[in-house]
KOLLOGU-40308 format. One line per 5 residues: their letters; for each residue y, x, z of C-alpha. Coordinates in steps of 0.25 Angstrom, whole numbers, padded with zeros to 4 digits. Layout:
# KOLLOGU-40308
a) Y X Z; ... .
# end
This chain:
# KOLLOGU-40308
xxxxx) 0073 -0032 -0001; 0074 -0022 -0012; 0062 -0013 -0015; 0069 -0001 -0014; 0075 -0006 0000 .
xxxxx) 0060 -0009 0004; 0055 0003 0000; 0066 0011 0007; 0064 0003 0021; 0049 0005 0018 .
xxxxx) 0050 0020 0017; 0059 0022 0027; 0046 0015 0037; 0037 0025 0031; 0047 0035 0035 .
xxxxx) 0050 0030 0049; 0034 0027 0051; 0030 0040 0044; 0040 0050 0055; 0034 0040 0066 .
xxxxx) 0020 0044 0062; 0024 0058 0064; 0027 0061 0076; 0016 0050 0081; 0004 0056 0089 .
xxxxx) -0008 0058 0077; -0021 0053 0080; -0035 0062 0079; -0044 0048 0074; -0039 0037 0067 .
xxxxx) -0041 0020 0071; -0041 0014 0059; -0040 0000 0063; -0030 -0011 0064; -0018 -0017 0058 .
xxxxx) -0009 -0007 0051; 0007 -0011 0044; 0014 -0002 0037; 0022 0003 0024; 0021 0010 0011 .
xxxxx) 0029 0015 0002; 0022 0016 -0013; 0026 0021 -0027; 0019 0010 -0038; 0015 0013 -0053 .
xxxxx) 0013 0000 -0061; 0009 -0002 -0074; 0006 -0017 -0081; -0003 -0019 -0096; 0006 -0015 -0107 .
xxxxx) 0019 -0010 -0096; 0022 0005 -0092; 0020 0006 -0077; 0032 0008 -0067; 0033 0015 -0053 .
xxxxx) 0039 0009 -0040; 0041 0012 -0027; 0033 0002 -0018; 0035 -0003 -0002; 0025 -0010 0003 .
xxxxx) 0020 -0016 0018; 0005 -0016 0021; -0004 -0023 0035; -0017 -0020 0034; -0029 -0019 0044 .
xxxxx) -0040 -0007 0046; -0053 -0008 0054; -0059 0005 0057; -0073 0008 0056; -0075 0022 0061 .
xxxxx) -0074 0029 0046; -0074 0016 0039; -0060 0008 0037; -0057 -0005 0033; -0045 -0013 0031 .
xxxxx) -0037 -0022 0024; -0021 -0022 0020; -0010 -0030 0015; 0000 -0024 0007; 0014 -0028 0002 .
xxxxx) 0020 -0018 -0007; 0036 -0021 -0014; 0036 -0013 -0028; 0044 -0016 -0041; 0036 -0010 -0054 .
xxxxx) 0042 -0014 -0067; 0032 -0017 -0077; 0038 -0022 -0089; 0046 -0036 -0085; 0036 -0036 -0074 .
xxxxx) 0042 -0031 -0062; 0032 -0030 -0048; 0038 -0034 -0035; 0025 -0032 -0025; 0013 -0031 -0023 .
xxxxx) 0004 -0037 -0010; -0011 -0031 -0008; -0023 -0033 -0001; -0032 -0022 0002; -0044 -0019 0008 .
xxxxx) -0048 -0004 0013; -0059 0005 0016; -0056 0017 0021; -0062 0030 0028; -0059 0035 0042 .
xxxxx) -0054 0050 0042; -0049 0050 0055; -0033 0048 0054; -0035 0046 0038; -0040 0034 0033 .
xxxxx) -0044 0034 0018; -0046 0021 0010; -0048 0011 -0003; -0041 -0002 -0004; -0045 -0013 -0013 .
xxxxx) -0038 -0026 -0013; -0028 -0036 -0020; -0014 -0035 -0023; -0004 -0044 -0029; 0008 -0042 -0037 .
xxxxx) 0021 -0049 -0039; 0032 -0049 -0048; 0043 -0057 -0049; 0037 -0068 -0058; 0021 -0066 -0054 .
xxxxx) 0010 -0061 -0043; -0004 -0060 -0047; -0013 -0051 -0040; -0023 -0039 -0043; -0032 -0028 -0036 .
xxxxx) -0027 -0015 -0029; -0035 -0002 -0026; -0033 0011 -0020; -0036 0020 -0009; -0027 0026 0003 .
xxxxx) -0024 0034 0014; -0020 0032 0030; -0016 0044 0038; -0016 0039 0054; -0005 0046 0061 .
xxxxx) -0007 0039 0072; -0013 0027 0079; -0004 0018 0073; 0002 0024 0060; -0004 0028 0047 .
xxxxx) 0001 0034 0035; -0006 0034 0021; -0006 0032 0006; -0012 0021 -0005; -0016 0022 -0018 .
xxxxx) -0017 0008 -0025; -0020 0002 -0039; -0017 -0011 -0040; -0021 -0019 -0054; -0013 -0034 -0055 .
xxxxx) -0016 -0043 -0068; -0007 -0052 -0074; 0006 -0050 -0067; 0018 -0059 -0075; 0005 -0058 -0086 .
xxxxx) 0008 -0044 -0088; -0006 -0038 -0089; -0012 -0029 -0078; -0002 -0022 -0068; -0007 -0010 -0063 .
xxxxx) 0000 -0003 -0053; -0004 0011 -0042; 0002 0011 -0031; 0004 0025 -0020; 0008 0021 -0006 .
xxxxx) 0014 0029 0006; 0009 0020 0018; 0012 0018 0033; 0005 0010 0043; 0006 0007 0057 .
xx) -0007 0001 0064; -0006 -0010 0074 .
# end
């Protein structure tokens, strides 16, 4: 399925989620754990040794899990996220990440660092790299969630083109089960 195709199904979910979450009853105290599925929508910057960096639009499915310690959070995710960046005749098709979180319990917001691994792939090569960055989870209810991410994500040797660095700015959507 074309990118563009996935990202207009994906946002149409976020849409379709987001209106549900609207009108759903709002909670005073937030649960943080338990399994959680949802969608993102993301806008990438990439940039590789010696190449001028390109944007894209990103869609991406993330499962994760979140065990809440009062104030304390911890959880873990997996993160498959569809985005074609065009570094010079390199061209990326997605990136999978793992990524472990500690966060702070504000009651129906959850703030949070992630640290973990992602691996890239283009059409001729995968290698593998680290990923960074910090987000946001808004509960709007019991079940849903709605956030932000900001991740940096550094992969060396991709086709042998030198060091890809790339930044990436989610809109997310979860349901916990």
């Amino acid at each position: 399925m074309p990118v563009a195709k996935q990202t207009q199904n994906l946002t149409w979910l976020v849409v379709s989620l987001t209106t549900a979450m609207a009108v759903a009853t709002p909670v005073t105290s937030a649960d943080w754990s338990g399994f959680l599925l949802g969608a993102s929508i993301a806008r990438q910057n990439a940039s590789m040794d010696g190449t001028t960096g390109h944007d894209a639009g990103a869609a991406g499915l993330h499962l994760g899990y979140d065990l809440d310690f009062g104030q304390l959070v911890l959880g873990g995710e997996l993160e498959v996220e569809r985005a074609q960046i065009q570094l010079g005749s390199i061209e990326t098709q997605e990136m999978q990440r793992v990524k472990l979180r500690v966060g702070y319990d504000f009651g129906q917001t959850l703030g949070y660092v992630a640290v973990g691994g992602v691996r890239a792939e283009t059409e001729l090569d995968d290698d593998i790299g680290a990923v960074i960055g910090f987000g946001m989870s808004y509960s709007l209810n019991q079940n849903l969630r709605v956030g932000g991410e900001i991740l940096h994500q550094e992969v060396d040797g991709l086709e042998n083109g030198g060091m890809m660095r790339s930044n990436s700015l989610s809109l997310r959507a979860s349901f916990r089960f």
